[in-house]
C-alpha positions in Angstrom: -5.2 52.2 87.6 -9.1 52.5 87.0 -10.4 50.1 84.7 -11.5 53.0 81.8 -7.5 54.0 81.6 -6.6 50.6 81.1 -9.7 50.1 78.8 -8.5 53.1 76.8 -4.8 52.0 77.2 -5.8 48.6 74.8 -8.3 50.4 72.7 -5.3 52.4 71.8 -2.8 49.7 71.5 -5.6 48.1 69.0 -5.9 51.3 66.9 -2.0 51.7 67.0 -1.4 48.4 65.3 -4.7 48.4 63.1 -3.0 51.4 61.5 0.7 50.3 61.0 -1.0 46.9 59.7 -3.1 49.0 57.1 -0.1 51.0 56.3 2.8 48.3 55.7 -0.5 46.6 53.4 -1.0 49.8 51.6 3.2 50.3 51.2 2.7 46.8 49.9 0.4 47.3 47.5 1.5 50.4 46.4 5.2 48.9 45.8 3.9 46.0 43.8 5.0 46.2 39.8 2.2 47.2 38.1 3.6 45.7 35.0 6.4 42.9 33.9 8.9 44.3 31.5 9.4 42.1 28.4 12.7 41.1 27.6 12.0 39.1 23.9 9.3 37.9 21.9 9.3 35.1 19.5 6.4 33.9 17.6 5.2 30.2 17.7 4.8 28.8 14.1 3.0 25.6 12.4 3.2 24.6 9.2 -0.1 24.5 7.9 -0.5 22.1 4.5 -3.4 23.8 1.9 -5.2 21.3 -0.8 -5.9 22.4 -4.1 -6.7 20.9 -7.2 -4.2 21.5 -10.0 -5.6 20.4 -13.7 -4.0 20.9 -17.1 -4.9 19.9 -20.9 -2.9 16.6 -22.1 -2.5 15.4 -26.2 -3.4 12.2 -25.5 -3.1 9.0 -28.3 -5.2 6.5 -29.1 -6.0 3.6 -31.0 -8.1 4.3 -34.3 -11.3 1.8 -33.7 -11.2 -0.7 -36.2 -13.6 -1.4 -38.9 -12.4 -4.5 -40.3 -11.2 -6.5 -37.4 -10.5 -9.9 -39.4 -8.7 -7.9 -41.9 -11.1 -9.4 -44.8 -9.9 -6.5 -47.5 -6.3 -7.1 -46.9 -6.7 -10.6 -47.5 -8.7 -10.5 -50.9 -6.9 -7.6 -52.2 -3.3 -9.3 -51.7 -5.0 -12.9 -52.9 -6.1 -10.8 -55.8 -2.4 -9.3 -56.3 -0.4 -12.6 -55.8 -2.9 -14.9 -57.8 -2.4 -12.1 -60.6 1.6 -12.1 -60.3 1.2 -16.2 -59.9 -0.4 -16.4 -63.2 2.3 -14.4 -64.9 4.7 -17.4 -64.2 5.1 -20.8 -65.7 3.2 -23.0 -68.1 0.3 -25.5 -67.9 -0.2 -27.0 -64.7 2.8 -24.9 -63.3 0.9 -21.6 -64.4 -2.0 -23.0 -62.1 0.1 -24.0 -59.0 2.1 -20.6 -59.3 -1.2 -18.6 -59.1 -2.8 -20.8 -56.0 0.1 -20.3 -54.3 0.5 -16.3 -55.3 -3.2 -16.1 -54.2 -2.3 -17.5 -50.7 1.0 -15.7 -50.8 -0.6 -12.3 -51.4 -3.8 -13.2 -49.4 -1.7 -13.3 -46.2 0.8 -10.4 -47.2 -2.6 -8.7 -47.0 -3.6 -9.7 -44.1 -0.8 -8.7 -42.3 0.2 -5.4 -43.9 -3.8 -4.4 -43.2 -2.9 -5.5 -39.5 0.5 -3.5 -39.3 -1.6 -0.3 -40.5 -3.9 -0.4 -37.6 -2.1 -1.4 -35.2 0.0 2.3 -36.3 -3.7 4.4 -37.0 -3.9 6.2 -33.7 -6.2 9.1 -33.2 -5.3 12.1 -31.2 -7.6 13.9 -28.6 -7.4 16.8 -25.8 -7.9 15.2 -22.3 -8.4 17.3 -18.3 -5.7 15.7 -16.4 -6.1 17.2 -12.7 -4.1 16.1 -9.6 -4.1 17.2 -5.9 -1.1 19.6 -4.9 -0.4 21.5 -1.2 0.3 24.9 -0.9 2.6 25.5 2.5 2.7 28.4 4.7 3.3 29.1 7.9 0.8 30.3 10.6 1.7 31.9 13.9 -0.3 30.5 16.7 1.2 32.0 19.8 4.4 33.6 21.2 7.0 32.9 23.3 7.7 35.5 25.8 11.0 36.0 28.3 9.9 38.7 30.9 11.5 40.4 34.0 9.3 41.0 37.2 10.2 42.2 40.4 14.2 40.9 39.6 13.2 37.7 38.1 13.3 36.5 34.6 10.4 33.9 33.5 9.0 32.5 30.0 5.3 32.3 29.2 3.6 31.2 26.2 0.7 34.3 24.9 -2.0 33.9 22.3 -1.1 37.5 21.4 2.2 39.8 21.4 2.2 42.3 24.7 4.5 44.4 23.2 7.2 45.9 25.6 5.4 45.2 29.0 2.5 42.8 31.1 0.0 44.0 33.1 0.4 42.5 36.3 -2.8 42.5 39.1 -2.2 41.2 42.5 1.4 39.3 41.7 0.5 37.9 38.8 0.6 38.4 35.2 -2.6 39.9 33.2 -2.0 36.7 30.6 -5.3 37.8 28.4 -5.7 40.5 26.1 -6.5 44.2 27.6 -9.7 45.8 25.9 -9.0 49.6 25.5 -11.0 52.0 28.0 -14.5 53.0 26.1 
């Protein structure tokens, strides 16, 4: 055999198995899913907690200000009345005793009958009471998806919902959203 046959005998050889190779790649590539088929879907929740502030109108009571605070008109006034009804009793000396001792009778009945009507003289007003309440809802922050490819079941967590399928590239899932053709 002359060196050129056998040259050409190799070149072939070459060429032979640079095509099979290219064709089992190519039957490779073209078998490969070109998408995962979803099996379920179920979305990924948090509870999200909302401030506001919550304020209503309130009756409220309070004490009357006083404007005698050591009670001077009770005290005269009932001196006044019991040294009066004092007088009315007895004779002489008696008559003077009974109306000193009506005067500090009365004086103090006075005194605390002024007390016992402001401790009960309140004054009414409208108040803003306002308090912090949370609204709850629920937010969806990703999904939870089951998904069959090439025989085999898997999960994934997505930011978005695929729908019934996943694009798949080279093996491997297409895990981001797919812009529509422009």
């Amino acid at each position: 055999m002359d060196n050129s046959m056998i040259k050409g005998i190799a070149i072939g050889a070459v060429a032979v198995v640079a095509v099979s190779a290219s064709g089992v790649v190519g039957y490779r590539a073209f078998n490969q899913p070109r998408y995962a088929e979803v099996l379920a879907v179920k979305d990924v929740t948090e509870t999200v907690k909302t401030p506001r502030e919550e304020c209503a109108d309130v009756q409220v009571q309070h004490r009357a200000p006083v404007k005698d605070q050591n009670r001077i008109a009770g005290t005269v006034i009932g001196g006044v009345v019991g040294g009066l009804l004092g007088s009315t009793i007895g004779r002489g000396s008696g008559k003077t005793l009974a109306t000193v001792a009506g005067a500090a009778g009365g004086g103090y009945a006075g005194n605390t009958v002024q007390k016992s009507m402001q401790d009960r003289d309140t004054t009414t007003r409208t108040e803003q009471r306002c308090k912090t309440v949370y609204d709850t809802s629920e937010k969806v922050v990703g999904y939870d998806v089951s998904y069959r490819l090439a025989g085999k079941e898997d999960n994934v967590r997505m930011d978005y919902n695929p729908g019934e399928r996943i694009p798949v590239k080279d093996g491997k899932l297409q895990l981001q959203p797919q812009e529509p053709p422009k």
